[in-house]
C-alpha positions in Angstrom: 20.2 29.5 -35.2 17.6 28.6 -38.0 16.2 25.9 -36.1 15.8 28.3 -33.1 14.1 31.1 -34.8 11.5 28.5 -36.5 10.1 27.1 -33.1 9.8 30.9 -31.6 8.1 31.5 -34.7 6.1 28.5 -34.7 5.2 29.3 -31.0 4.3 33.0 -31.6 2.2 31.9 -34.1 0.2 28.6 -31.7 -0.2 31.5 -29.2 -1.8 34.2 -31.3 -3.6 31.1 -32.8 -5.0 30.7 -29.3 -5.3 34.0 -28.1 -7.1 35.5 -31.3 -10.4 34.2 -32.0 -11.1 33.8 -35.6 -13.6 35.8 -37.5 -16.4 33.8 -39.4 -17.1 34.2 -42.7 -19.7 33.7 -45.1 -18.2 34.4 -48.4 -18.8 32.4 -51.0 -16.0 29.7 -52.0 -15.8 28.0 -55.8 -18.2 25.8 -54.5 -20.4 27.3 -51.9 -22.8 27.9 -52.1 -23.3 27.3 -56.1 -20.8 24.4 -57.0 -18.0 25.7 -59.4 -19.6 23.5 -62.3 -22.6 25.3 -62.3 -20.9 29.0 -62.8 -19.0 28.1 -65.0 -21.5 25.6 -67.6 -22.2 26.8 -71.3 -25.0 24.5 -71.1 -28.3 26.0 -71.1 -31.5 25.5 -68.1 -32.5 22.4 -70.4 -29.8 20.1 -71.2 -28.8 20.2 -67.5 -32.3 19.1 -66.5 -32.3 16.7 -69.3 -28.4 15.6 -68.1 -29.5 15.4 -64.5 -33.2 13.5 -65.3 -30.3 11.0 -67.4 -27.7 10.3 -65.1 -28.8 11.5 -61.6 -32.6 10.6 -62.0 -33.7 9.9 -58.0 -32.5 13.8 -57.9 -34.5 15.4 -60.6 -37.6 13.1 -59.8 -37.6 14.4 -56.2 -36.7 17.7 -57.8 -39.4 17.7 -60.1 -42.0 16.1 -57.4 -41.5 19.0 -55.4 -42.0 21.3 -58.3 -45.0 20.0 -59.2 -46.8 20.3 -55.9 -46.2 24.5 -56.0 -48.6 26.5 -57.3 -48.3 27.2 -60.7 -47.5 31.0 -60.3 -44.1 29.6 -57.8 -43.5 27.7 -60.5 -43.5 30.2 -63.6 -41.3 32.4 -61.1 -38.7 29.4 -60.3 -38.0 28.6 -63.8 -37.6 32.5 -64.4 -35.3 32.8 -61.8 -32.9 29.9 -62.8 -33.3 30.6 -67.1 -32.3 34.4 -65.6 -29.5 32.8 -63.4 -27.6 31.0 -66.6 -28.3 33.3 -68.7 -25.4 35.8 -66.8 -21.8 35.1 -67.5 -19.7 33.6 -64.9 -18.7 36.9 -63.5 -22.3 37.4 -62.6 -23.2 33.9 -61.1 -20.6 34.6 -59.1 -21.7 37.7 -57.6 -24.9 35.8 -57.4 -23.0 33.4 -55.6 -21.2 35.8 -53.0 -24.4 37.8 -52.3 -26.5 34.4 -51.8 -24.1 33.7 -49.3 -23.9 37.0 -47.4 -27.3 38.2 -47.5 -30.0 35.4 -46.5 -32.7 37.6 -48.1 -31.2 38.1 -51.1 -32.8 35.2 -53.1 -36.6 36.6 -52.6 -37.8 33.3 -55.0 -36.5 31.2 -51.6 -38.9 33.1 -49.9 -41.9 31.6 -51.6 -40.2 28.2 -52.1 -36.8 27.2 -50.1 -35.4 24.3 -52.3 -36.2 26.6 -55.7 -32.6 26.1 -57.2 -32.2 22.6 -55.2 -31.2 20.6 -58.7 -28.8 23.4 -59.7 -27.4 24.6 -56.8 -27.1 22.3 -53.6 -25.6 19.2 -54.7 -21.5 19.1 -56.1 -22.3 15.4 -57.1 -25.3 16.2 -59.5 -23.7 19.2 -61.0 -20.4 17.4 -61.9 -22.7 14.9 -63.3 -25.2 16.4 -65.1 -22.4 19.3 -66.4 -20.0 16.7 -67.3 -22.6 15.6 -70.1 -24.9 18.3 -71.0 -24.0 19.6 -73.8 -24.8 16.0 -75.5 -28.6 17.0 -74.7 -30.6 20.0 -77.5 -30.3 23.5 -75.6 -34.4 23.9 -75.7 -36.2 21.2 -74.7 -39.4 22.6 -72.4 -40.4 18.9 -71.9 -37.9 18.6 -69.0 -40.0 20.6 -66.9 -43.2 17.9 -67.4 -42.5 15.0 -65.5 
């Protein structure tokens, strides 16, 4: 009788499957679009450049190449923006998270330069990196933003 009621379950469940079409979603996951790492760091703007320029250094050199060909005024705004970001708790980067993910327009310093927060936020690989060792690196260090 068990073995009966879990196949009409299991078929109820394929058909509705099937039948139902699934909603999309663009919430944001632990990951997505900030990786988990990165909300939850004590490490400050600096010693995660400094980390990243160490152990993930064809990242922050293409990171930094980028930067440097803005003008200076995208520039002043994109460090703003990301000493802002890590200075909320994780509560708040993850709202930050949630509404980058929901509202494309959100993030108006993407407006004036798309891969702003490209270090920081669009790589799992250089944020487990670069978080996994960052607090071995001084919490000010402006030079990381001269390369």
């Amino acid at each position: 009788m068990l073995i009966k009621l879990s196949v009409a379950a299991a078929a109820v469940s394929s058909v509705a499957a099937i039948a139902l079409p699934a909603v999309a979603s663009a919430d944001a996951s632990d990951d997505y679009p900030i990786p988990n790492r990165i909300l939850k760091t004590t490490c400050t703007v600096d010693q995660y450049m400094a980390a990243a320029r160490d152990v993930e250094p064809v990242y922050y050199e293409r990171y930094m190449t980028d930067y440097n060909n803005r003008p200076p005024d995208i520039q002043q705004g994109a460090r703003d923006r990301i000493y802002w970001f890590f200075s909320l708790d994780y509560a708040g980067r993850r709202q930050y998270s949630e509404d980058t993910a929901t509202n494309v327009y959100y993030e108006q310093m993407a407006t004036h330069w798309g891969n702003w927060a490209k270090l920081f936020f669009n790589n799992k690989g250089v944020a487990a990196h670069g978080t996994d060792v960052c607090a071995n690196y001084p919490p000010s260090d402006p030079s990381v933003w001269n390369w």
